[in-house]
BASE-35753 format. One record per residue (C-alpha): residue in three letters; residue number from 0; x, y, z. Coordinates in Angstrom, 2 decimals, m for minus. Layout:
<nodes>
+--------+-----+---------+---------+---------+
! residu ! num !       x !       y !       z !
+--------+-----+---------+---------+---------+
!    ALA ! NUM !       X !       Y !       Z !
...
+--------+-----+---------+---------+---------+
</nodes>
This chain:
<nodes>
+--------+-----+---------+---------+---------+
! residu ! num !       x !       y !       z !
+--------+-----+---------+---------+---------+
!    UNK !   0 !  104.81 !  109.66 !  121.15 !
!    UNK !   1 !  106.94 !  109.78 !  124.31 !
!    UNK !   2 !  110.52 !  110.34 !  122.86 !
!    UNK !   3 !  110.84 !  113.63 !  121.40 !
!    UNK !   4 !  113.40 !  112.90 !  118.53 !
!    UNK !   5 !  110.80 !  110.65 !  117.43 !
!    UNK !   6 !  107.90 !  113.64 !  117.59 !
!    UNK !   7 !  110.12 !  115.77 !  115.76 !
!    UNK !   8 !  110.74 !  114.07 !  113.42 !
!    UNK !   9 !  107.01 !  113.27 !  112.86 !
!    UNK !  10 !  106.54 !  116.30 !  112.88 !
!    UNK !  11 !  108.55 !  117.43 !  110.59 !
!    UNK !  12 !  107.41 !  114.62 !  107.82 !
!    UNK !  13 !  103.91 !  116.06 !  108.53 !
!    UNK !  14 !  105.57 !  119.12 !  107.30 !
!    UNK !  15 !  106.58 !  117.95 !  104.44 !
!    UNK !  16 !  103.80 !  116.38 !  103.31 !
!    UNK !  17 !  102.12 !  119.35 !  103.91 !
!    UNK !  18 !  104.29 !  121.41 !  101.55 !
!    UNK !  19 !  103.57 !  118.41 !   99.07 !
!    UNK !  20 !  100.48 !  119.07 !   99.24 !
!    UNK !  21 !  100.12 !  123.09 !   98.84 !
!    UNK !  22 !  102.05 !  122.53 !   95.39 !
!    UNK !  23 !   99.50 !  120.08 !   94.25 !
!    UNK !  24 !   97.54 !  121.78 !   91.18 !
!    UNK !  25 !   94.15 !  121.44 !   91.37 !
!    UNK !  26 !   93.75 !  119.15 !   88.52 !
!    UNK !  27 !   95.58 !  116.66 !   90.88 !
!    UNK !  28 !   93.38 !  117.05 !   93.93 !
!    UNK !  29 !   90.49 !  116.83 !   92.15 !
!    UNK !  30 !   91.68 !  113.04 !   91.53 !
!    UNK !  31 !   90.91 !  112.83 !   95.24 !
!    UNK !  32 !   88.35 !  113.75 !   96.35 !
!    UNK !  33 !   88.15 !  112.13 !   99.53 !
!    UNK !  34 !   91.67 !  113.95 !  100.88 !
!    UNK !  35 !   90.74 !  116.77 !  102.80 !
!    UNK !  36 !   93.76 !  118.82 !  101.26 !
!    UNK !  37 !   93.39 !  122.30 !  102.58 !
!    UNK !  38 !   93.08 !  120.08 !  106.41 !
!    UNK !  39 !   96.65 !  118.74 !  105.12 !
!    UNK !  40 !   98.50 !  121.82 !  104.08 !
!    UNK !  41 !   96.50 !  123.46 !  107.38 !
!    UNK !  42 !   98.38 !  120.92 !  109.88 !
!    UNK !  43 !  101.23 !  122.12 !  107.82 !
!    UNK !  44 !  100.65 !  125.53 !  108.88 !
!    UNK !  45 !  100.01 !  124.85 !  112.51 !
!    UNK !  46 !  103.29 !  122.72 !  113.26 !
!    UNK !  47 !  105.85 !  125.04 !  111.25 !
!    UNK !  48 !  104.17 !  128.21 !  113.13 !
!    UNK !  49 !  103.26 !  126.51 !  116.02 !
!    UNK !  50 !   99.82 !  128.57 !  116.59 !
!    UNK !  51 !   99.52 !  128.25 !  120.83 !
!    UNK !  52 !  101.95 !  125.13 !  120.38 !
!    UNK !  53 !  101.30 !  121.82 !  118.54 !
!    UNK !  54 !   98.54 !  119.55 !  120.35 !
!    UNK !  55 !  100.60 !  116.05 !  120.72 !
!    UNK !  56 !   96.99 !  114.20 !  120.70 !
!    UNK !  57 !   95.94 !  115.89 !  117.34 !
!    UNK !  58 !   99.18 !  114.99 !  115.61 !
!    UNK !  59 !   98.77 !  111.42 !  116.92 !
!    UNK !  60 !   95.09 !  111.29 !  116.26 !
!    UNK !  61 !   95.64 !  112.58 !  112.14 !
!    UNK !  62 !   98.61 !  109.80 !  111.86 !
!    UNK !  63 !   96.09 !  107.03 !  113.41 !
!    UNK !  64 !   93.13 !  108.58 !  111.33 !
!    UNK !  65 !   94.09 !  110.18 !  108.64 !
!    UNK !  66 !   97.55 !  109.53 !  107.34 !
!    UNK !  67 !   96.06 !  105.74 !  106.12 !
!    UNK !  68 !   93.50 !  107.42 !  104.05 !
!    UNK !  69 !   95.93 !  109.92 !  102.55 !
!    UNK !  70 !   98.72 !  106.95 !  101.86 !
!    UNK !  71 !   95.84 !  105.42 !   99.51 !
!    UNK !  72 !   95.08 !  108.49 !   97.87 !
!    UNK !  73 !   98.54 !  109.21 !   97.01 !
!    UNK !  74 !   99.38 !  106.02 !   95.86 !
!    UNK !  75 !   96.15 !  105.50 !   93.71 !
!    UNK !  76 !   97.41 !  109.44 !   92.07 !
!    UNK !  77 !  100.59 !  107.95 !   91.57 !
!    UNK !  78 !   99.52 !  104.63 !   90.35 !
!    UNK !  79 !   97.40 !  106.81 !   87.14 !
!    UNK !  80 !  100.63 !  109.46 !   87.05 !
!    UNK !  81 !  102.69 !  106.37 !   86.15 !
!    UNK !  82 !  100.30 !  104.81 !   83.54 !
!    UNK !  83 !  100.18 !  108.01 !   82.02 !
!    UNK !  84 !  103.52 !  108.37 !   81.48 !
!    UNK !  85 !  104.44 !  104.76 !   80.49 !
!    UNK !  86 !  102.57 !  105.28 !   77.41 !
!    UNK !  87 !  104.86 !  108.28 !   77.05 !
!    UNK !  88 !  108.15 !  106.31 !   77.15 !
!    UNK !  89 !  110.93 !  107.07 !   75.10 !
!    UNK !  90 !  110.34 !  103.90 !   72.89 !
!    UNK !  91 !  106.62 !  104.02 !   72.78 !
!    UNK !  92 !  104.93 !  104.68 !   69.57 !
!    UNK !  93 !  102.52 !  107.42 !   70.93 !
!    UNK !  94 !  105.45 !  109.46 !   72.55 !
!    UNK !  95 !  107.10 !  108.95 !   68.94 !
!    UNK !  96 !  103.79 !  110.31 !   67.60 !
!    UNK !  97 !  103.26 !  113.09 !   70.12 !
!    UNK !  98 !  106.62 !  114.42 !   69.30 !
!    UNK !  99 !  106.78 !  114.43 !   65.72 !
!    UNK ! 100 !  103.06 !  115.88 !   65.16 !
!    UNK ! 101 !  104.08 !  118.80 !   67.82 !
!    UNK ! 102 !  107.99 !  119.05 !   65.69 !
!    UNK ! 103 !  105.75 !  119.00 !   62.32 !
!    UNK ! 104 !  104.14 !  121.88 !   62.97 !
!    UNK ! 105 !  106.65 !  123.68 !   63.59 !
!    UNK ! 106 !  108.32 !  123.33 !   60.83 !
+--------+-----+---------+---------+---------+
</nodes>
């Protein structure tokens, strides 16, 4: 990573993803179990505070290493978030169901 725009700005996506994944319930991580997820939100905590500087070679080495892994992980969560929720869709007959039987007792 040679031109520094282009580490900061890794960097700061790291970051991010970091923060993503601090607000992750636990319900969620346990859907992955092969994320190290404290190691995420930890590289998090080392490039925002910048403990003794950031170590170029360990950022590059968790992008080469890690990042693929995570990418999967994320998209196989998503992938079940959105299956989930299709069956909730506005004109699907178990969101129809969901909401009247919660509305009926209610009432």
């Amino acid at each position: 990573m040679a031109d520094e725009l282009v580490q900061d700005a890794v960097m700061r996506n790291l970051e991010i993803i970091g923060e993503a994944a601090k607000a992750l319930s636990t319900e969620t991580t346990i859907r992955a179990p092969s994320v190290a997820w404290r190691s995420v939100s930890g590289m998090r905590d080392h490039l925002v505070h910048g403990y003794f500087g950031v170590d170029l070679d360990i950022v590059w080495n968790a992008i080469a290493e890690d990042l693929p892994g995570l990418r999967s992980a994320v998209e196989q969560l998503l992938r079940g978030a959105d299956a989930f929720w299709s069956a909730y869709s506005p004109n699907s007959a178990a969101c129809s169901a969901a909401f009247f039987s919660t509305r009926s007792a209610r009432w």
